[in-house]
C-alpha positions as CSV (number, residue, x, y, z in Angstrom):
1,X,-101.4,-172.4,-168.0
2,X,-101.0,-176.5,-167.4
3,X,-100.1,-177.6,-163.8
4,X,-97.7,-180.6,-164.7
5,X,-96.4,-182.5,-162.3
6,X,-93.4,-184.3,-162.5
7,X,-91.9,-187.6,-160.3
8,X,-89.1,-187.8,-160.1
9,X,-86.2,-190.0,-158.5
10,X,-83.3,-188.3,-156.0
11,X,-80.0,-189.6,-157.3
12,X,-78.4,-187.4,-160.5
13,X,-78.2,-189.9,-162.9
14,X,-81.9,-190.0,-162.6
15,X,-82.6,-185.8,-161.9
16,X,-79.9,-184.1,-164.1
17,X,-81.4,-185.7,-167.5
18,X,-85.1,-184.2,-166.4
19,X,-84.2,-180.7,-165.5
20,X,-83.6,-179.0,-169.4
21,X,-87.1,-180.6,-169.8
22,X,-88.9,-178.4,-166.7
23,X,-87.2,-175.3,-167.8
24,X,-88.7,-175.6,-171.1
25,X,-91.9,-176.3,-170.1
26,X,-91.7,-173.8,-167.3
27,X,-90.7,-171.5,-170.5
28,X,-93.7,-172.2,-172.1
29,X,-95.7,-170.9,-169.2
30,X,-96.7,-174.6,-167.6
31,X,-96.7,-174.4,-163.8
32,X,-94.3,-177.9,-163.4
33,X,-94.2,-179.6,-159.7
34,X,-91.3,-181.8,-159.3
35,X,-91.4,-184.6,-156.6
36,X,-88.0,-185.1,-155.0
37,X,-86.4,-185.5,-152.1
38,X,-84.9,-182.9,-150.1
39,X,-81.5,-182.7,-150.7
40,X,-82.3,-182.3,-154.3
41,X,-84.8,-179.3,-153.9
42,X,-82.3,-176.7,-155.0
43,X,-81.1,-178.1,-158.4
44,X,-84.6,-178.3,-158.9
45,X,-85.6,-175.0,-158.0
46,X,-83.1,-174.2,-160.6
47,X,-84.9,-175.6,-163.3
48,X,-88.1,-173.2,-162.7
49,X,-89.7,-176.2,-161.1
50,X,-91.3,-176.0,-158.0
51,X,-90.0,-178.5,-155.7
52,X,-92.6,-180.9,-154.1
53,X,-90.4,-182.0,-151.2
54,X,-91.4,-185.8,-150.3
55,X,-89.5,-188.4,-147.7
56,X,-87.3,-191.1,-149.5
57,X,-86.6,-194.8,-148.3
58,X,-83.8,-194.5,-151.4
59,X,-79.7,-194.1,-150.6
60,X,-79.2,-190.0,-150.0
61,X,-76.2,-189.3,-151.7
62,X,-76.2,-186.2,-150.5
63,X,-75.4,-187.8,-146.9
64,X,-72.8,-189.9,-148.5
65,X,-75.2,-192.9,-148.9
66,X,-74.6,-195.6,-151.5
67,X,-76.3,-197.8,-153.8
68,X,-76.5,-201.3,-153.0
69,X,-74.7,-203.8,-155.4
70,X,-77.2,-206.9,-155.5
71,X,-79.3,-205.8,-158.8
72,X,-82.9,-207.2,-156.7
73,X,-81.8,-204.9,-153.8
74,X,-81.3,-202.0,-156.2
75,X,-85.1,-203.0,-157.8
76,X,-86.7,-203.3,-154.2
77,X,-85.5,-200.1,-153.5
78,X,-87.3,-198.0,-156.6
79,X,-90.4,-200.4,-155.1
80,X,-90.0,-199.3,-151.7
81,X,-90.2,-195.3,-153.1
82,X,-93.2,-196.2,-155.2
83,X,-95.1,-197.4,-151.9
84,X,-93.4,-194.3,-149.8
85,X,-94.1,-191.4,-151.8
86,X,-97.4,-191.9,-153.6
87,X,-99.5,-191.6,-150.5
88,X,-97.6,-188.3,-150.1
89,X,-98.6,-186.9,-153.5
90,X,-102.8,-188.1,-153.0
91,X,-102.3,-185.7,-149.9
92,X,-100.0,-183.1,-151.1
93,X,-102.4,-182.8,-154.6
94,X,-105.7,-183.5,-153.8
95,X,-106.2,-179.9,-153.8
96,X,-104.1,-179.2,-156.5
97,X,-104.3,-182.1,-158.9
98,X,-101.9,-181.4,-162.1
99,X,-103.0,-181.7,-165.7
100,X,-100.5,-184.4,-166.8
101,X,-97.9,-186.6,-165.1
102,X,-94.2,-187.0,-166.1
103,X,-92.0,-189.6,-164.4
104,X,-88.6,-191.4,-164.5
105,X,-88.6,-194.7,-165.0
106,X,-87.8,-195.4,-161.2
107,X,-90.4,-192.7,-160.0
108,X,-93.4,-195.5,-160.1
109,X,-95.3,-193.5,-157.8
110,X,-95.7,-190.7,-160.7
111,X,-97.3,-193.7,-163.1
112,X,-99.6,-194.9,-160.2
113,X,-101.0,-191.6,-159.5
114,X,-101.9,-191.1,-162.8
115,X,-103.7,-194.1,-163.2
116,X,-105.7,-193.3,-160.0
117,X,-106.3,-190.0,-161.2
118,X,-107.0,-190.8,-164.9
119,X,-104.1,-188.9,-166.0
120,X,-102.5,-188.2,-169.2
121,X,-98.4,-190.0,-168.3
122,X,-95.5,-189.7,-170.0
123,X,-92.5,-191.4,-169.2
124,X,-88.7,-189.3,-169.2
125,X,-86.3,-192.2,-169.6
126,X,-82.7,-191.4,-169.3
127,X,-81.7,-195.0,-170.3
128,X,-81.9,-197.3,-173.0
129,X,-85.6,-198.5,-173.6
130,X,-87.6,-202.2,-173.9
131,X,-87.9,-203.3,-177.7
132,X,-89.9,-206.2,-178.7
133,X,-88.2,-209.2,-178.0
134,X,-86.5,-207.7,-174.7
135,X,-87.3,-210.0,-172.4
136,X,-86.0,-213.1,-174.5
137,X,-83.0,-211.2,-176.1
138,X,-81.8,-210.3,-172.0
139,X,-83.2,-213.5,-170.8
140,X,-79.8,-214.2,-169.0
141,X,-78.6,-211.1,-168.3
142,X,-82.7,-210.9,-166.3
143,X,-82.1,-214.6,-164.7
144,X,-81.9,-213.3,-161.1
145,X,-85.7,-212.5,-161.1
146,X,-86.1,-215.9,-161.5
147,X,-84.5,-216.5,-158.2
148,X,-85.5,-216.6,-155.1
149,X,-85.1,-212.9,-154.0
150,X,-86.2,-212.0,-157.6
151,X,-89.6,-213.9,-157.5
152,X,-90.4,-212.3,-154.0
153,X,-89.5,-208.8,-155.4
154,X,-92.5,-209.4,-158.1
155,X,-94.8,-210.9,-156.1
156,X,-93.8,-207.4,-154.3
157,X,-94.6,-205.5,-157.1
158,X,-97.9,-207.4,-157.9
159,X,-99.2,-207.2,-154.7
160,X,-98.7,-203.4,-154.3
161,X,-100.4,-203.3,-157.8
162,X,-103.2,-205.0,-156.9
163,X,-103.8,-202.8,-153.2
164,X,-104.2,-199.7,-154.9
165,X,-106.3,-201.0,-158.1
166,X,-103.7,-201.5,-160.8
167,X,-104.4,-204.4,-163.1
168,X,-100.9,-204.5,-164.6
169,X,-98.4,-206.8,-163.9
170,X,-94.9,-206.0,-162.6
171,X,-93.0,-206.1,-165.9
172,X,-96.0,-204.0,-167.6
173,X,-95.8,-201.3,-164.8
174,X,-92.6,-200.9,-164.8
175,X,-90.8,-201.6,-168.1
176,X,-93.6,-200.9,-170.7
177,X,-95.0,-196.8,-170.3
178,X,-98.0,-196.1,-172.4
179,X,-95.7,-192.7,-174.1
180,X,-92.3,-192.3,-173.7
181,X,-89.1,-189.7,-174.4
182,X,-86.4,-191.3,-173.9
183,X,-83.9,-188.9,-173.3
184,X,-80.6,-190.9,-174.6
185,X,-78.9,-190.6,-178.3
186,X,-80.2,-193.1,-180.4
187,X,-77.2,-194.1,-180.7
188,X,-76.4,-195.8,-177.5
189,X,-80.3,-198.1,-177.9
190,X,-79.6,-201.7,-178.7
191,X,-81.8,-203.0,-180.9
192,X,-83.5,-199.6,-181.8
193,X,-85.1,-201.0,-185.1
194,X,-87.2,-202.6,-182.8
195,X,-88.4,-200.0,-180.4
196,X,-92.1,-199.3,-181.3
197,X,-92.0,-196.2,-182.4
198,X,-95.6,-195.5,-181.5
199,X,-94.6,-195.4,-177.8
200,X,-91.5,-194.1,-177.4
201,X,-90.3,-190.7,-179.1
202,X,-85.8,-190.2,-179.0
203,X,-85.8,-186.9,-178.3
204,X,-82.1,-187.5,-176.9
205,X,-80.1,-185.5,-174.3
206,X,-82.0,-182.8,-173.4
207,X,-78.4,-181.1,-172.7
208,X,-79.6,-177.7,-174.6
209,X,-80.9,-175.8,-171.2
210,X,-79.0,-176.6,-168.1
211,X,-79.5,-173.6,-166.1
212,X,-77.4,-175.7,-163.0
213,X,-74.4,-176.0,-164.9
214,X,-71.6,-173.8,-164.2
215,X,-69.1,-172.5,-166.4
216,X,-65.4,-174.2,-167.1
217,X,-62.3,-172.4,-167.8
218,X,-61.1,-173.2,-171.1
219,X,-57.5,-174.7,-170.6
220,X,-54.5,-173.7,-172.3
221,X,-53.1,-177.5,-173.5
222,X,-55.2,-180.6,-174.3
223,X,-57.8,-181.4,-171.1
224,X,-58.6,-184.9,-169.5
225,X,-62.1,-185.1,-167.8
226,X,-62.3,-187.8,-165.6
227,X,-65.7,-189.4,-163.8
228,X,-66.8,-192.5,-162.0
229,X,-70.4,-190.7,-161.6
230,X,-72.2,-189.9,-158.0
231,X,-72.4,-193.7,-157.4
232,X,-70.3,-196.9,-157.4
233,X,-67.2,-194.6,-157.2
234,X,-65.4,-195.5,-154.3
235,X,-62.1,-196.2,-155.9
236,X,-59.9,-194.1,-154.7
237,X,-56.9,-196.3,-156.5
238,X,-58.8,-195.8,-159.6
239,X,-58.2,-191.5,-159.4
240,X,-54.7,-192.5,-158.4
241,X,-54.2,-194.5,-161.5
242,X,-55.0,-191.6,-163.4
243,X,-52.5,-189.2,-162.3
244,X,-50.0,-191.8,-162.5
245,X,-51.0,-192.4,-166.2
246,X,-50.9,-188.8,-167.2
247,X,-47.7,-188.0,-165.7
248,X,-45.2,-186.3,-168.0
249,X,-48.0,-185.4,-170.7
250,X,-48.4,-181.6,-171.4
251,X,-52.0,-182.1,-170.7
252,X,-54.5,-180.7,-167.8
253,X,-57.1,-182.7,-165.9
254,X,-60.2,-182.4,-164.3
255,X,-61.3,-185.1,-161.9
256,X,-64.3,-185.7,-160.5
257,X,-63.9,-188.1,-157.4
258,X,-67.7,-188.3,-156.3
259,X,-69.3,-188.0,-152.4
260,X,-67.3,-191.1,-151.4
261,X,-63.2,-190.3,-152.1
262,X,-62.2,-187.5,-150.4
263,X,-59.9,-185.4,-152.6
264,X,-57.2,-185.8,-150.4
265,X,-56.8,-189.8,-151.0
266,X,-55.7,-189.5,-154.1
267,X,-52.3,-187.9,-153.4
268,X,-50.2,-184.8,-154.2
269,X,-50.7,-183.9,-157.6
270,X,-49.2,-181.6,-160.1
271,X,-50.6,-178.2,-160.7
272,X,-51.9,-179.5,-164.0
273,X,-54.0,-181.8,-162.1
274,X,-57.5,-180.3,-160.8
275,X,-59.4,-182.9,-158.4
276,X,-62.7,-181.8,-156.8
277,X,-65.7,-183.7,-155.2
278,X,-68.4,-182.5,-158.6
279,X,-67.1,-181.2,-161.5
280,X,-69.7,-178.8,-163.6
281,X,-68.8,-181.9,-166.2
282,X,-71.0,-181.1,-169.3
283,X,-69.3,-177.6,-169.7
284,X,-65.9,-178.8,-168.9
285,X,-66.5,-181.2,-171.8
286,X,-67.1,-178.9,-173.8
287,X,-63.2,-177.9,-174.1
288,X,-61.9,-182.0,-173.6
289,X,-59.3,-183.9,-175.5
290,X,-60.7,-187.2,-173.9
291,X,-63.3,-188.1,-171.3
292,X,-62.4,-191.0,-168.9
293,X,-66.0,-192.2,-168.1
294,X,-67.6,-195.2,-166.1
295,X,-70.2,-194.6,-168.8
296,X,-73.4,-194.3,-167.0
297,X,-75.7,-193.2,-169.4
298,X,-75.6,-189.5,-168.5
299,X,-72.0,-189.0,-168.7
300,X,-72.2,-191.2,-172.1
301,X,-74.9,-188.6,-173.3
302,X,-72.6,-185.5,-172.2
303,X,-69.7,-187.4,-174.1
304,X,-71.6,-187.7,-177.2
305,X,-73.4,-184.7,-177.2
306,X,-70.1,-182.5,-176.8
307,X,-68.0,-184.5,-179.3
308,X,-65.2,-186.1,-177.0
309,X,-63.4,-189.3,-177.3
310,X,-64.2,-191.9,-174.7
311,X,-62.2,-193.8,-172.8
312,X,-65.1,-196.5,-170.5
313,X,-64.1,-198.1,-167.3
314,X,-67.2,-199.3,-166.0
315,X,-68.4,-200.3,-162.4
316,X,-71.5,-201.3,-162.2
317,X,-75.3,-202.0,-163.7
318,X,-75.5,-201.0,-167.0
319,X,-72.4,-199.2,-167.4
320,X,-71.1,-202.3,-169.0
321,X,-73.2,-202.7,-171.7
322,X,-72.9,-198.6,-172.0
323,X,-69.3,-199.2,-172.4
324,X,-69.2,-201.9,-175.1
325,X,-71.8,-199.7,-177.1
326,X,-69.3,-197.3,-177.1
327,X,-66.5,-199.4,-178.7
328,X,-68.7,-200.6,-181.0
329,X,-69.9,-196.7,-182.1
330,X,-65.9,-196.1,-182.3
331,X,-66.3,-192.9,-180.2
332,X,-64.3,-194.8,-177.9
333,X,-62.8,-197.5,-176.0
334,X,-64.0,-200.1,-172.9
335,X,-61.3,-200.9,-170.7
336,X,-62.2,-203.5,-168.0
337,X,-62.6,-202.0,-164.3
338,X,-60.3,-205.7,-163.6
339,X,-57.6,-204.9,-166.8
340,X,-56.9,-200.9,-165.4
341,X,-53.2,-200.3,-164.9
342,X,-51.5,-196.9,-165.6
343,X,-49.9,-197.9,-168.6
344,X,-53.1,-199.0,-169.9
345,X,-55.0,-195.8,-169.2
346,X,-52.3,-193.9,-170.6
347,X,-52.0,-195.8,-174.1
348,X,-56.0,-196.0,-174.3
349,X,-56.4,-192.1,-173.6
350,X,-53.9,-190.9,-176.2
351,X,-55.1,-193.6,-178.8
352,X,-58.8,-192.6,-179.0
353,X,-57.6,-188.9,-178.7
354,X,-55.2,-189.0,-181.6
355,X,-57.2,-191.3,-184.1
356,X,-58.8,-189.4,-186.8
357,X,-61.5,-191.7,-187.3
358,X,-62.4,-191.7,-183.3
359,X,-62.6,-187.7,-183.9
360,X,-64.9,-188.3,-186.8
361,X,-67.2,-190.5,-185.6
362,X,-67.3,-188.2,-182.9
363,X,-68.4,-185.3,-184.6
364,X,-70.9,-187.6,-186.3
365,X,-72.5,-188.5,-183.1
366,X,-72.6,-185.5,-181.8
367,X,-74.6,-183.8,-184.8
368,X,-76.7,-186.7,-184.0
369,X,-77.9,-186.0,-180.3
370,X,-77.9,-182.4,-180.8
371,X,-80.9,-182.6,-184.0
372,X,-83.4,-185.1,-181.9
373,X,-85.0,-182.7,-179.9
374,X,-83.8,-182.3,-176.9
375,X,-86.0,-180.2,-174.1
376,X,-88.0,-179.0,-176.6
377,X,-88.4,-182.1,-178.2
378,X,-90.0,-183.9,-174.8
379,X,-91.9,-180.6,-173.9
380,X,-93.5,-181.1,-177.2
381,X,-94.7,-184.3,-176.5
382,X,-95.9,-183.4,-172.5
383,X,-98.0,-180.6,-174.4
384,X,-99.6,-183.3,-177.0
385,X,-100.6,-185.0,-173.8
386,X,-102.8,-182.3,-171.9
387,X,-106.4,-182.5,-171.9
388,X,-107.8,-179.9,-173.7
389,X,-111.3,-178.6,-173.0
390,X,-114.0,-180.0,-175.7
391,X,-114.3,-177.7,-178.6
C-alpha cells in the first residue's frame, strides 16, 4: 500500500473534480491524504481520503466569503496558499512522507513539496490546459501581468521560488506540470492538437464515483437545472429572471442560488419551482431537459457528461471562454450576463431543448467524456508514478 498525498485547493470548483479520483485510489488500497481546509474536511472524508486539515489565507465559502474580481488578486491569492500551507505539510509529513504527490493547479504547495522531497507529481487539472504557443495565442487576454500589479505578483512568485530552492520560473511552476490528468472533456480544450501529449493525459470528468452526491427525484414533466456555481453568484435578479422566464411552461425547476442569495430573495414561486442554497446538481442532471449554467468548467463537465443542452450565462474568469466553446460544440447556447432578459432566457432554453441537432451533439459529447477514463483513468496514471523498489 502507497501513501499518496494529495493538495488540494478549498473552493468546489477546485475539490469536487478530485474526489472520484481519491476514492478510486483509496479502492485500490493506496492510503490518500488530502490537504484542505477545514470546512472542506467532510466531503473529503467522503471520498475515503483522509483529511489533512491545514489553515487557508484563501476566501471560505463556507463562511460566505467571496472571490475577488481583479484577475492579479485572484493569482496572489493561490500564491499566498502556496507560502501558507507548505510549511504545514514539511511538519505535518516529516514523519509520514507520502510516496507520490497529486495537486490542483492552484495547490502549489503540493508541487513544491515534491520537489523538496524528490517526489514523483502529478498534476489533477479541472480546467483547460497550456498548449504550445499559449502564451502568444492569450497574449492579450494575459496583458495584466504585464502591469504594474501583475509584474509585482511574479516577482512574488520568483522570489518565493528562489527561498525555498526552486529554480523555475513563475510561468514554469505554475502553468507547465511535469505529468498531468486533466480532468475536463477534450472537448472543451482549445487548441487541443497542440497539447503535448507526453505531458498531459485527458482522462476527462472523473464523474463515475461521486460518493458525496445525493440522489434527485426524477420529475414527472420536462426539468430546468439552474446554477451560477459556489462563486460570482450574487445575482439575485439573475434567479428572479428565471422564474419569470419559465412562467406558464409545464416544466419543473431546480435552482441552485449559491452561499450568497438567500433563497428567500428570489420571490414567491410556483410549486413547480424548487430553489435551494446547493443542489446535488450532477444527479439532478441526470433527468434535465436544459441546464442554465454560468459554465464554470465543472458544471460544463456535469453538462456534457450527462447529455443536457446548455443554456451559458457567464460571470466571471474563464466562464466566458467556457461559454463560447459551448456554442461553438452546439451542445448549447452563450447568452451575455449584459443581454439576460426573461424573454431571452425563455426563447434560448426552449430552443436548445427542442433542436434535434443540439440533442445529438449532445449525446455525442457525452459518449465522449464518459470513454476517457475518468477516476480510473487518473488513478492509473498516479500508480505509473510510484517508486517502485529496484528489482
Amino acid at each position: 500500500m502507497s501513501h499518496i498525498l494529495m493538495v488540494g485547493v478549498g473552493a468546489h470548483g477546485h475539490t469536487n473534480p478530485h474526489l472520484p479520483v481519491m476514492t478510486e485510489l483509496a479502492a485500490r488500497g493506496h492510503r490518500v491524504t488530502y490537504a484542505i481546509r477545514g470546512s472542506f474536511a467532510a466531503m473529503v472524508a467522503s471520498s475515503g481520503a483522509t483529511p489533512l486539515v491545514v489553515d487557508s489565507p484563501l476566501p471560505d465559502e463556507a463562511a460566505g466569503q467571496q472571490w475577488p474580481s481583479d484577475p492579479v488578486a485572484g493569482m496572489a491569492l493561490f500564491l499566498d496558499e502556496g507560502r501558507a500551507v507548505l510549511p504545514q505539510l514539511l511538519t505535518a509529513l516529516e514523519r509520514d512522507r507520502p510516496d507520490a504527490v497529486l495537486y490542483d493547479i492552484g495547490g502549489y504547495a503540493g508541487r513544491a513539496l515534491a520537489h523538496r522531497w524528490d517526489l514523483p507529481l502529478l498534476q489533477l487539472s479541472p480546467s483547460i490546459v497550456a498548449w504550445e504557443g499559449y502564451e502568444q495565442d492569450m497574449g492579450d487576454a494575459l496583458a495584466f501581468l504585464d502591469e504594474p500589479d501583475g509584474v509585482a505578483y511574479r516577482d512574488a512568485f520568483d522570489a518565493w521560488l528562489a527561498e525555498i530552492g526552486i529554480d523555475l520560473g513563475w510561468a514554469e511552476f505554475s502553468g507547465r506540470p511535469p505529468r498531468c490528468a486533466a480532468l475536463v472533456p477534450e472537448a472543451m480544450q482549445p487548441n487541443a492538437e497542440r497539447v503535448d501529449r507526453d505531458v498531459v493525459t485527458f482522462v476527462g470528468p472523473a464523474l463515475d464515483r461521486r460518493p458525496h452526491q445525493e440522489e434527485f427525484p426524477e420529475p414527472d414533466r420536462p426539468l430546468l437545472v439552474v446554477s451560477l456555481g459556489s462563486a460570482y453568484n450574487d445575482r439575485p435578479q439573475f434567479f428572479r429572471d428565471v422564474v419569470t422566464a419559465m412562467d406558464g411552461l409545464d416544466w419543473r425547476v431546480a435552482m441552485s442560488v449559491g452561499p450568497h442569495v438567500d433563497p428567500a430573495e428570489v420571490g414567491e414561486v410556483p410549486d413547480t419551482v424548487e430553489v435551494r442554497s446547493w443542489l446535488p446538481q450532477l444527479a439532478a442532471l441526470r433527468h434535465a431537459s436544459a441546464f442554465v449554467t454560468h459554465a464554470g468548467m465543472g458544471g460544463c463537465s456535469e453538462g456534457l457528461y450527462q447529455g443536457v443542452p446548455m443554456v451559458a450565462v457567464p460571470q466571471a474568469v474563464d466562464q466566458f471562454g467556457n461559454a463560447a466553446r459551448l456554442a461553438e460544440l452546439g451542445v448549447g447556447e452563450h447568452l451575455p450576463a449584459d443581454q439576460v432578459t426573461p424573454q431571452r432566457l425563455r426563447e434560448a432554453i426552449l430552443r436548445v431543448s427542442r433542436s434535434p441537432e443540439v440533442a445529438a451533439r449532445c449525446r455525442e459529447l457525452r459518449e465522449q467524456a464518459r470513454a476517457a477514463g475518468g477516476a480510473r483513468g487518473a488513478a492509473d496514471i498516479a500508480e505509473g508514478l510510484l517508486r517502485r523498489p529496484a528489482g
